[in-house]
VOGU-3710 file (C-alpha; in Angstrom, 3 decimals, decimal comma):
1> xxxxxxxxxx> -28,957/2,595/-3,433  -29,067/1,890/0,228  -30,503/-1,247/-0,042  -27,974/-2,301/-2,672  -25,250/-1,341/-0,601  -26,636/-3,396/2,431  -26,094/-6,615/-0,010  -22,555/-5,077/-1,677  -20,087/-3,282/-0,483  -19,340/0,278/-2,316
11> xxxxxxxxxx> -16,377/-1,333/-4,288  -18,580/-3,745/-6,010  -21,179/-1,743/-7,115  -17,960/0,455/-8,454  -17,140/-2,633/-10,636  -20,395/-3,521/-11,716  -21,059/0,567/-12,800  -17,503/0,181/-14,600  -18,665/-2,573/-16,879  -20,392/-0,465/-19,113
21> xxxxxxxxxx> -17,231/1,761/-19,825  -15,049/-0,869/-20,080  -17,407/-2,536/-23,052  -16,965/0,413/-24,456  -13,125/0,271/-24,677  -13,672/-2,969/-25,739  -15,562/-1,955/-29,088  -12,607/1,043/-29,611  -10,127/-1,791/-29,631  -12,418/-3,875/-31,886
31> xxxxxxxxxx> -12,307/-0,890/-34,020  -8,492/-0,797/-34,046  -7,783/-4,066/-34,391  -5,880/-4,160/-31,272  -5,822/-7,770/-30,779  -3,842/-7,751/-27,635  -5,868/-4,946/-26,048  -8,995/-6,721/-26,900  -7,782/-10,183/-25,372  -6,716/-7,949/-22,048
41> xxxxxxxxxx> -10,023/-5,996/-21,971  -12,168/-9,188/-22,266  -10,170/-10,901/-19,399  -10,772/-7,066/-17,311  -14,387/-7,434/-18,222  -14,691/-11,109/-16,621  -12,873/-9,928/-13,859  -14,905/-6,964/-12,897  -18,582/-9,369/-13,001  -16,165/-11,476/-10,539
51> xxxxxxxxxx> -14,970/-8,153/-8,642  -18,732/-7,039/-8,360  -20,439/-10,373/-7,263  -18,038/-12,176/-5,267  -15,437/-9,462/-4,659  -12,395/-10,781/-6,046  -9,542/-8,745/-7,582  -8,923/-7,399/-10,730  -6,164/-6,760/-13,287  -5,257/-2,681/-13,638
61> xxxxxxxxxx> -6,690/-1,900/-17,246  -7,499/1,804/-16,710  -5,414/4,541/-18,121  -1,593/5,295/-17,552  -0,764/7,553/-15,401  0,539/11,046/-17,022  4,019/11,608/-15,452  4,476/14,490/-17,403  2,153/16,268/-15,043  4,675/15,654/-12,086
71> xxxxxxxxxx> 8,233/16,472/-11,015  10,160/14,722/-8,497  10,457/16,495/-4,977  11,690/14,079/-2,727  12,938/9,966/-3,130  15,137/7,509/-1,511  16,986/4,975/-3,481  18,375/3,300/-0,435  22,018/3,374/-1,855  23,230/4,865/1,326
81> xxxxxxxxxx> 21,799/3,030/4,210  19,503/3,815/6,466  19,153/8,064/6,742  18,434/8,437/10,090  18,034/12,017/9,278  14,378/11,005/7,228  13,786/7,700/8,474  12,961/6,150/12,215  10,961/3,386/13,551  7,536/3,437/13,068
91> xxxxxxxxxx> 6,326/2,170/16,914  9,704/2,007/17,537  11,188/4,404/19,918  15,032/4,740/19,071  17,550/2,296/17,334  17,717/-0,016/20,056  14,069/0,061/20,611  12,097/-3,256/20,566  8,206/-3,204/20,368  5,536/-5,216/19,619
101> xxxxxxxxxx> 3,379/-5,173/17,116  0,328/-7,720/16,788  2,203/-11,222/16,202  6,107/-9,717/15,932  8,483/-7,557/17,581  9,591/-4,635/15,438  13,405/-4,044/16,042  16,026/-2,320/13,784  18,143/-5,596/13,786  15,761/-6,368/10,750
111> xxxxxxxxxx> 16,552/-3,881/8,351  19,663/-4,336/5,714  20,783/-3,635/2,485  21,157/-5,250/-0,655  24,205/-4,613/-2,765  22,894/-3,519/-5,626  21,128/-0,611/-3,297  17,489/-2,348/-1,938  15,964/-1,908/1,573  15,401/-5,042/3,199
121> xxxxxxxxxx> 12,715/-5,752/5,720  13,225/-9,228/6,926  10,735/-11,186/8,888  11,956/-14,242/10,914  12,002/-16,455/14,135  14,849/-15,610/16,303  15,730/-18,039/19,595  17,669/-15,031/20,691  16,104/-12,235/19,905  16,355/-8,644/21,766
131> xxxxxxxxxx> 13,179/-9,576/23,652  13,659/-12,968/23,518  12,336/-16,191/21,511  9,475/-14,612/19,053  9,323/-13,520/15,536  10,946/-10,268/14,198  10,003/-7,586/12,308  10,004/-3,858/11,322  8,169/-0,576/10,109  9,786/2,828/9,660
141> xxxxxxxxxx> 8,203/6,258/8,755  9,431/9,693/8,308  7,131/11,465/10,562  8,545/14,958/10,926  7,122/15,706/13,918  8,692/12,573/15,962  12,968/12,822/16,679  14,742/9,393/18,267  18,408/9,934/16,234  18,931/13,857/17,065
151> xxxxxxxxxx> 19,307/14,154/13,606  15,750/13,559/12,408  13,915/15,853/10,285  11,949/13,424/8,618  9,612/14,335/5,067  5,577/14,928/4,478  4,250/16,265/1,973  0,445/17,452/0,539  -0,358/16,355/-2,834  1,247/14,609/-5,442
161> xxxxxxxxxx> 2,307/11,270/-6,141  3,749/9,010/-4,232  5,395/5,789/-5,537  7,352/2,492/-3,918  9,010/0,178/-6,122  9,342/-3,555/-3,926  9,043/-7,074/-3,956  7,206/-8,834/-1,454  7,936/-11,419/1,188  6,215/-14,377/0,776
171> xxxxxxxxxx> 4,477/-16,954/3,311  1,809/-16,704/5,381  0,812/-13,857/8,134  2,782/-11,256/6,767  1,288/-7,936/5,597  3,858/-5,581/3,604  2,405/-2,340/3,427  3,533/1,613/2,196  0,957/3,487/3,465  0,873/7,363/4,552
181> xxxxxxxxxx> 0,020/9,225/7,642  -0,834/12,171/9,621  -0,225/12,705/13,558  -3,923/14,013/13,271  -5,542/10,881/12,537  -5,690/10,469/16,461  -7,928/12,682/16,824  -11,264/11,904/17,592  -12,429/14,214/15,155  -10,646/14,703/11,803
191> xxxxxxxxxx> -13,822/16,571/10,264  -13,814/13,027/8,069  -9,999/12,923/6,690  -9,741/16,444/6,187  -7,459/17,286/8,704  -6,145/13,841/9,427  -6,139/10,487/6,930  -4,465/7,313/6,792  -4,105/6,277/3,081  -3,294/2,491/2,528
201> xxxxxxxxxx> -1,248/2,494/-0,981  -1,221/-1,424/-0,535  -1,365/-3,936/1,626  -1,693/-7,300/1,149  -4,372/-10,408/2,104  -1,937/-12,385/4,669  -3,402/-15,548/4,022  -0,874/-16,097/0,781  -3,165/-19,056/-0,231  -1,616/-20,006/-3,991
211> xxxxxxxxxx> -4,540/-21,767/-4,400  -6,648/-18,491/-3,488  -8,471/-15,963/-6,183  -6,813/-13,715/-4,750  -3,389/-14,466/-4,491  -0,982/-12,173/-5,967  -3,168/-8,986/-5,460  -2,956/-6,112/-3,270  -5,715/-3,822/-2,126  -5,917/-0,080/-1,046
221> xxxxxxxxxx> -7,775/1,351/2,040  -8,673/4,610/2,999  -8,945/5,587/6,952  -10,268/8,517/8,864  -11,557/9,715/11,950  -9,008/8,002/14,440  -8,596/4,798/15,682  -11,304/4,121/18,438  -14,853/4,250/17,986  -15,683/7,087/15,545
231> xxxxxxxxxx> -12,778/5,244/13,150  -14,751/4,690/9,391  -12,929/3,182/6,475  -13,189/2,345/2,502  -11,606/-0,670/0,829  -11,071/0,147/-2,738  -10,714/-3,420/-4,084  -8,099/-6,246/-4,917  -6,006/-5,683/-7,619  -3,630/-7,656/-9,018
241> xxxxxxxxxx> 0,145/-7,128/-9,563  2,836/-9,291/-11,887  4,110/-11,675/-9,850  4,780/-9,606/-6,893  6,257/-12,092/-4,769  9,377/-12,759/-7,363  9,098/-9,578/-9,478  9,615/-5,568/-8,810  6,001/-4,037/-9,012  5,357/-0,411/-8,629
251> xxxxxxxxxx> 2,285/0,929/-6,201  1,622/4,400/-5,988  -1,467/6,814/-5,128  -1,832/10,529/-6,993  -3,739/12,732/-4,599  -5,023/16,346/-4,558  -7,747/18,165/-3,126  -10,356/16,618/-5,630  -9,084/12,752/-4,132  -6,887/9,436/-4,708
261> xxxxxxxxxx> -6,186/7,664/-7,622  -4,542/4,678/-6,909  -2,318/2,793/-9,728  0,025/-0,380/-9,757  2,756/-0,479/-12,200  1,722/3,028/-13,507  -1,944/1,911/-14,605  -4,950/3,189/-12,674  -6,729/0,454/-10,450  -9,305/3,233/-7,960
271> xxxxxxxxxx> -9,683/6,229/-7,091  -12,120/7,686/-4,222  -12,793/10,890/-2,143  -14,255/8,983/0,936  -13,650/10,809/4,158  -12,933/14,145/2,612  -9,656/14,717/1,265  -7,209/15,003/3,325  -5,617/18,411/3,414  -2,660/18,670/5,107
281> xxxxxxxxxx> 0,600/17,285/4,599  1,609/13,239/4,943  4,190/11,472/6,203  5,450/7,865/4,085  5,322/4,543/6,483  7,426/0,907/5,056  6,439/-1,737/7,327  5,231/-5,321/7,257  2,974/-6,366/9,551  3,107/-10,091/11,410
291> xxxxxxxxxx> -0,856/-11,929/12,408  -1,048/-15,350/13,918  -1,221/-16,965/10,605  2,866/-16,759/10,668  2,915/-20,078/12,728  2,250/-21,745/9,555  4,287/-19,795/6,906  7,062/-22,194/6,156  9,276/-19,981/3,926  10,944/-17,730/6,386
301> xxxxxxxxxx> 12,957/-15,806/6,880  11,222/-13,965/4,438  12,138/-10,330/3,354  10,529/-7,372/1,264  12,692/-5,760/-0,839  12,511/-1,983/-1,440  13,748/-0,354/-4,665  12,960/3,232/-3,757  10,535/5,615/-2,410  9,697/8,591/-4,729
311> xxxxx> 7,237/11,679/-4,509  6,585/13,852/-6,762  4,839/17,214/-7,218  2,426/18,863/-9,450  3,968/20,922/-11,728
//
């Protein structure tokens, strides 16, 4: 095993043990006479020899999520503007706060809404910008434990599922994300990601090459054990969404004590227990991210476009 994984990473030899399962889906389908199931399954099962030898992504073709199992706790539909009361700036210290982040300044300026009731995250080049000439952008959590409005209480939560609804902005350098967080990932020592995790529901490759493999897919990462040297992490693999660049696509994680299952568009794409499962409660983080490849995206400004944030609770 060791010496496999020296040659693959852990998420291939995931897709090349999932071959065998998925040929046997294949045969039920055969045996129903599920035509369009079969013609899906066959294109899953060329995917996942791709996924497990050259590490490319893969359309969801697991099972449905049960939503039955859940109730909803907690959501934002972004009707109302921005709730200071659950929402600040992620790196961003106040509503006039300007930071930056990698390639970008994060600055509230860059958050509006839609009419018909979407968060918008827009990424551009200002000439006059708060801090000057440079390119713009934002991230906002509701980290409980952090107040900039006076009004903040923020929301976390431990176990469940936790679902965004978005489209993404498109061009190059730019790296959407919904991911969530715990103040205690800074410690050194998070006994693994038991007592502090950051779970990466997507994010996406911010090369936006059309021409790539993996264009159009979004992966999910699981962090622990801080940010400095004793920091270890797990990429769960590329999936791919419906056009998520144009169209609404759903990305959520379900996680309890046992571990996360990830899913996009309610259909299971990985699920994993690295770390340790993280046992206390989360907080949810929108942001998108800005590298050095931005110099050469040519369609902004470019914006993601949020739907709504929902959690739910087991039952």
């Amino acid at each position: 095993m060791q010496m496999l994984l020296s040659v693959f990473a852990k998420r291939q030899l995931v897709s090349l043990q999932e071959i065998g399962p998925l040929i046997g889906r294949i045969f039920k389908a055969l045996a129903a006479a599920d035509f369009k199931k079969i013609a899906a399954l066959f294109t899953a099962l060329w995917q996942l020899f791709g996924a497990a030898f050259f590490d490319t992504p893969v359309t969801p073709y697991k099972d449905s999520i049960n939503m039955d199992r859940f109730e909803l706790v907690w959501a934002d539909e972004f009707d109302h503007g921005f709730d200071t009361s659950v929402w600040q700036g992620h790196y961003v210290y106040g509503e006039d706060d300007t930071q930056l982040r990698d390639t970008a300044y994060w600055n509230r300026d860059q958050v509006s809404f839609t009419e018909d009731g979407c968060l918008k995250l827009t990424v551009e080049y200002k000439k006059d910008g708060p801090a000057g000439p440079a390119y713009y952008s934002y991230g906002m959590e509701t980290n409980p434990n952090k107040n900039y409005s006076g009004d903040h209480t923020g929301y976390a939560q431990l176990y469940g599922y936790f679902e965004i609804r978005c489209i993404l902005p498109k061009g190059a350098g730019l790296n959407p994300a919904f991911w969530l967080l715990t103040d205690g990932m800074w410690d050194d020592d998070t006994d693994g990601g038991v007592t502090g995790a950051e779970v990466d529901v997507f994010e996406t490759n911010t090369r936006y090459d059309m021409k790539s493999k993996d264009f159009g897919s979004v992966y999910h990462t699981i962090h622990v054990d801080a940010y400095g040297e004793a920091h270890k992490s797990e990429n769960q693999g590329s999936y791919y969404a419906n056009d998520p660049y144009n169209e609404f696509n759903t990305y959520g994680v379900e996680w309890n004590p046992e571990g996360y299952i990830f899913y996009i568009n309610g259909v299971e794409t990985a699920r994993t227990d690295f770390g340790g499962v993280c046992a206390v409660p989360l907080y949810l983080i929108i942001s998108v991210g800005v590298n050095e490849d931005v110099a050469r995206n040519t369609m902004l400004p470019s914006a993601m476009l949020v739907d709504y944030v929902r959690c739910y609770q087991y039952k």
